[in-house]
N, C-alpha and C positions, 0 to 999 in steps of 0.2 A: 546647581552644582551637584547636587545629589543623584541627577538621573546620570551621569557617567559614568561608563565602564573604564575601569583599570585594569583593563583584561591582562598585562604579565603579570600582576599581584596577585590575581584569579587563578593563573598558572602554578605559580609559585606555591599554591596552596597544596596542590598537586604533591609536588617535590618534600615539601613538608610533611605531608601524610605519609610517603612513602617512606620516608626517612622511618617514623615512628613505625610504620609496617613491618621495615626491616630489622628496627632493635627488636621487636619481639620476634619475627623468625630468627631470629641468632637466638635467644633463648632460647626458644622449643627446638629449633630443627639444626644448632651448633652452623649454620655458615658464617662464616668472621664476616658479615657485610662490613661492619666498626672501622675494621682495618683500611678501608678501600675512604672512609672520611675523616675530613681533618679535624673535624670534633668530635663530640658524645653522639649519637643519631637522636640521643632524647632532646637536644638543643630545638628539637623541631618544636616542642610548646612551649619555649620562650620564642620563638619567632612568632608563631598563633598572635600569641598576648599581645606582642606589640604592633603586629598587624590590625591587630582588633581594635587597639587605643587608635591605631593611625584611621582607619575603614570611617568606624563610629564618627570619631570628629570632623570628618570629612563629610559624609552625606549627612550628618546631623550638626551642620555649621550654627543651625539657628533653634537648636532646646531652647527650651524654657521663653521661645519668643514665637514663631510661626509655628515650630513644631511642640507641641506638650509632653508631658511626661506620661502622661498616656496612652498615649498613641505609639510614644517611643516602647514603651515595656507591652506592649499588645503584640509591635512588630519582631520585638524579643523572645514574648514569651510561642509567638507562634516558627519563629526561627529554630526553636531547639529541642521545646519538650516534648513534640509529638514525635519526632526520630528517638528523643531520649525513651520515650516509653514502648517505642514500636520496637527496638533493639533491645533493650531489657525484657522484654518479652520471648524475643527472639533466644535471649540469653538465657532464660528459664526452661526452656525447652529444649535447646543443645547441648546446656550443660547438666552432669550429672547428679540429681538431686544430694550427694552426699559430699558434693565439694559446693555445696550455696552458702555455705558459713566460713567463713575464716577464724581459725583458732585464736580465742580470745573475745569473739562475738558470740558466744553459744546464748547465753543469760540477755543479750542484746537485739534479739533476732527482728521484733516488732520496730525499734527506734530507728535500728539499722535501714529497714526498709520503707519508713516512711522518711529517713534521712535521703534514702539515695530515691525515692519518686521525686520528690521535691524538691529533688539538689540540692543539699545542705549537707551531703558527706565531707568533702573538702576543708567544711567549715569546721570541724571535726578532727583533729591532729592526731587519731589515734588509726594504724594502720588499717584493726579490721572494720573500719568506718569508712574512712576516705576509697579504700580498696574495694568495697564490696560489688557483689554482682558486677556489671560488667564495669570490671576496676578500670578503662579510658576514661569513663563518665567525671573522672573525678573533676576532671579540668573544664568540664562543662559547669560543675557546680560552681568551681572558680569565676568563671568566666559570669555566674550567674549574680555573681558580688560585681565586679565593674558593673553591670548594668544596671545592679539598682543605685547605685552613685554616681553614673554616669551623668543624668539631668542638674546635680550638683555641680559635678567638677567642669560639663562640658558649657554650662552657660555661663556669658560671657568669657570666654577660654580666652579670647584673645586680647583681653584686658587682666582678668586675673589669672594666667596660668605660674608666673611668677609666684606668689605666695600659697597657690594652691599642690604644685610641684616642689615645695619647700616644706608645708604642712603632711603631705604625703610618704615626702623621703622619710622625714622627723620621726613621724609613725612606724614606716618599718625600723629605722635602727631604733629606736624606744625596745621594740619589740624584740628584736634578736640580742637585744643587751640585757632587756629582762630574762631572757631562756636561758643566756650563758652563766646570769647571777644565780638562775634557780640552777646551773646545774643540769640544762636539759642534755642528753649524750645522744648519739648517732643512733640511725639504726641497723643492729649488727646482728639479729638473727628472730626467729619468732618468737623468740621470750620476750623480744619489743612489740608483738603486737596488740598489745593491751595499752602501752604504757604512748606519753608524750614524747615523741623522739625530733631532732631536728632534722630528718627528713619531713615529718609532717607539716613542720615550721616553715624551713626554706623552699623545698620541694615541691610542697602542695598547698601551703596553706594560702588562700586570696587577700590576707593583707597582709602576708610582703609580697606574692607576685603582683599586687596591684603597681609596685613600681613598674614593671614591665611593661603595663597600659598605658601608664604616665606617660612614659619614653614615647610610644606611639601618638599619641595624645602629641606631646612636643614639637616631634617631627611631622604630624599636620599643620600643624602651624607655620610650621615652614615653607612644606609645600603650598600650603592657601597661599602667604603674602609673597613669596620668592620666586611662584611658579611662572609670571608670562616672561621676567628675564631673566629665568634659566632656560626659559623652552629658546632664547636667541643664538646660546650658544651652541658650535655645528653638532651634528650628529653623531662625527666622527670620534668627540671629546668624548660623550657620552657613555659610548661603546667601550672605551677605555678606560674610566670610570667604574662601569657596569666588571668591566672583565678586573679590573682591580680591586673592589669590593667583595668579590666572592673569591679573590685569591686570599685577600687578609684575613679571612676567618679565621682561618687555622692559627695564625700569629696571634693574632687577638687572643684565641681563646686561650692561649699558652699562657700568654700575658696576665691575663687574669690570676693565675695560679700563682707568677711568681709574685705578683701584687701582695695575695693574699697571704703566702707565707713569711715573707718579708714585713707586712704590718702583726700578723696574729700567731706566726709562727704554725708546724706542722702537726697543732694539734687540732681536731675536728670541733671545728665554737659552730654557735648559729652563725655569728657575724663574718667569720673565717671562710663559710663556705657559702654563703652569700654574697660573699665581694669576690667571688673566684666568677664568678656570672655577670657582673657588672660591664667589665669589655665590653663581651659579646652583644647584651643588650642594647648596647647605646651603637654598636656596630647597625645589630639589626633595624635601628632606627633610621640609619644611613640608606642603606640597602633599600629599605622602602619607600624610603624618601627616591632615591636613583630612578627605582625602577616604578615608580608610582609616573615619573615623569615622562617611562614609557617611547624615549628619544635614539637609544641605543640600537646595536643590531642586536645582543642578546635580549632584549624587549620585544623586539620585531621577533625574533621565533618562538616567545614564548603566548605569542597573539596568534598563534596559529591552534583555528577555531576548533580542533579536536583535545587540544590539550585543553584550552578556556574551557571545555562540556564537562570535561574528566576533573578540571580545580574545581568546577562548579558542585561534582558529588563528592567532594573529597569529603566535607564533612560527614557522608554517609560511612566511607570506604575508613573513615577513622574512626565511628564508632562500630563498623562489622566485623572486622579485620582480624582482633584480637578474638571475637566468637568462633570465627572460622576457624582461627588455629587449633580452638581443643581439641576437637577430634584428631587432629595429628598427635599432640599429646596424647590423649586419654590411649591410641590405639597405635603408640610409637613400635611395641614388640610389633604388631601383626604387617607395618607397612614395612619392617624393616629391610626388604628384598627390594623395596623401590627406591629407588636414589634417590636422597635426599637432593637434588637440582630439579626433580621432575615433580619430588613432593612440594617444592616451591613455587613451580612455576603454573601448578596446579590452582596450590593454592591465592596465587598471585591473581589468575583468569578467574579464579570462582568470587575472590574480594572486591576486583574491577566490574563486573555484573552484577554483584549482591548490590554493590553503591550507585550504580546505574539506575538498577530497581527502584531503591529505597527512596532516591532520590527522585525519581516521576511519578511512582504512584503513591508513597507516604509523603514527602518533607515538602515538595510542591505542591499537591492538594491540599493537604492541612494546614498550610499557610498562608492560600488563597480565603479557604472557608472562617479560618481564625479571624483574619485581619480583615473581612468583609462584614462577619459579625458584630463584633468591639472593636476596630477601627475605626479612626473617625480621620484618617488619614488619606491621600493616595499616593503619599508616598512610595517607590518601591523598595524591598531589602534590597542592601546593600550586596550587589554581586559578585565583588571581591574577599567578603569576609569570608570567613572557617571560623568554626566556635573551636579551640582545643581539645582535646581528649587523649591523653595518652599517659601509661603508667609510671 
């Protein structure tokens, strides 16, 4: 089961990145991409998350039996940290030595930096933690907590997902009720960057996104025991399906909102603005569940083998993306006679080659030499995953 490709998932990885590409060019370079989608464009690392619970439990059906936990955090840890550190590198050198601290980090500078080597920013709720250096990374550290619970949650998943997805939810609301009883408040400018804010909580922290995996996690399960008769039904339903799932985002995600003010009212709690995301979640569970199944015409074009090569580096293109942009910032007076559509489209061709790169001569070598080292597997990575990263 594991050696399959799910090449529209692969795709879709693609779409996701750019998503998150284009909420930061609308930052630095003001085009309203936003307007032109039916959600937030940050929605793209909740789709990650739940891609990544669906990927993992899917080619790793048999943790803690055929395959070990070993081998599983070998194929992890060669999946991520050597782009995580080739890119922070890259980031050390692009950017200008007087903007590496974020205010409120000065006194913090050593923790900060072995926080963000070794992926534990996220775990971290305080902005100039999680944010630091190249601030996508955060959601790789996120991403970096599902994995080491993964061998927990995902063995025997199809016997105990039930009280393990019960123990899970419990945990985040435990968690956002304790933040509303301390009193934790939003974050509303850099006087929060020192302090505990419930963007750190809902937004970045890995145990409550780890609901998000769940969800993926869930909808494997689906897909494994549902999958040979759903593949009976015609094609044509499929496609219909497909084209109706990615119509109801936008409703869904509304939905959320009025959910949320209608149980917690419009003031900003942890729990208030963590259940405005719950829709979409259990939407994007669907979604990939649909298109994992791969039956549809919008499945059929999204298996077309240039797009598969370009999902395959997205995880590059998602952690470049955001380096690339500085120099537009840093040197917004001096471009200001080039049109902002051409400073885009520039910088779009120069992100789509940086992750080309990255991805054949960093993230593919390093991953072969890692996992032939300390592997004891032959497994191969999963070719549908994307680790998350995005601010």
């Amino acid at each position: 089961m594991g050696n399959e490709h799910l090449h529209a998932l692969t795709s879709l990885r693609l779409f996701a990145a750019l998503a998150i590409l284009l909420q930061h060019s609308e930052e630095t370079l003001g085009v309203p991409f936003s307007s032109f989608s039916p959600i937030p464009l940050y929605f793209g690392v909740d789709f990650f998350f739940v891609l990544s619970g669906f990927i993992l439990t899917f080619v790793y059906a048999d943790i803690g039996h055929a395959t070990g936990a070993r081998a599983f955090y070998v194929a992890r840890i060669a999946r991520i940290w050597p782009l995580h550190l080739a890119t922070l590198l890259i980031w050390l050198l692009v950017v200008p030595r007087g903007s590496w601290v974020i205010p409120g980090g000065e006194h913090y500078v050593l923790e900060t930096t072995l926080a963000n080597i070794f992926l534990l920013q996220a775990w971290v709720p305080l902005f100039f933690v999680y944010f630091s250096y190249n601030a996508v990374s955060w959601s790789i550290s996120t991403e970096a907590f599902f994995y080491l619970l993964f061998p927990w949650l995902g063995k025997d998943w199809g016997r105990t997902w039930y009280w393990k997805l019960g123990v899970v939810v419990a945990a985040v609301v435990l968690i956002l009720c304790l933040c509303d009883w301390a009193g934790v408040r939003p974050l509303t400018g850099s006087n929060d960057f020192a302090s505990v804010t419930t963007h750190g909580i809902v937004y970045i922290s890995p145990f409550t996104r780890v609901f998000q995996f769940v969800v993926g996690m869930a909808s494997a399960l689906v897909f494994i025991r549902l999958r040979q008769p759903l593949l009976r039904i015609p094609a044509v339903v499929w496609t219909g399906l497909e084209v109706f799932v990615l119509l109801m985002i936008g409703r869904v995600w509304s939905t959320g909102f009025v959910w949320s003010d209608q149980l917690f009212g419009e003031a900003e709690t942890a729990l208030g603005a963590f259940t405005r995301g719950v829709p979409v979640t259990l939407l994007f569970g669907v979604i990939v569940l649909v298109f994992g199944l791969g039956r549809g015409l919008i499945s059929k074009l999204l298996s077309f083998k240039p797009l598969i090569h370009l999902g395959e580096a997205s995880f590059a293109l998602y952690l470049i993306h955001q380096i690339l942009l500085n120099p537009l910032q840093v040197y917004r007076d001096q471009l200001s006679s080039i049109p902002v559509g051409v400073q885009f489209c520039l910088f779009l061709l120069a992100s789509v080659l940086a992750s080309i790169a990255l991805h054949q001569f960093v993230e593919k070598p390093c991953r072969r030499v890692i996992v032939k080292r300390f592997g004891r597997s032959n497994r191969p990575a999963p070719s549908a995953e994307l680790v998350p990263a995005a601010k």
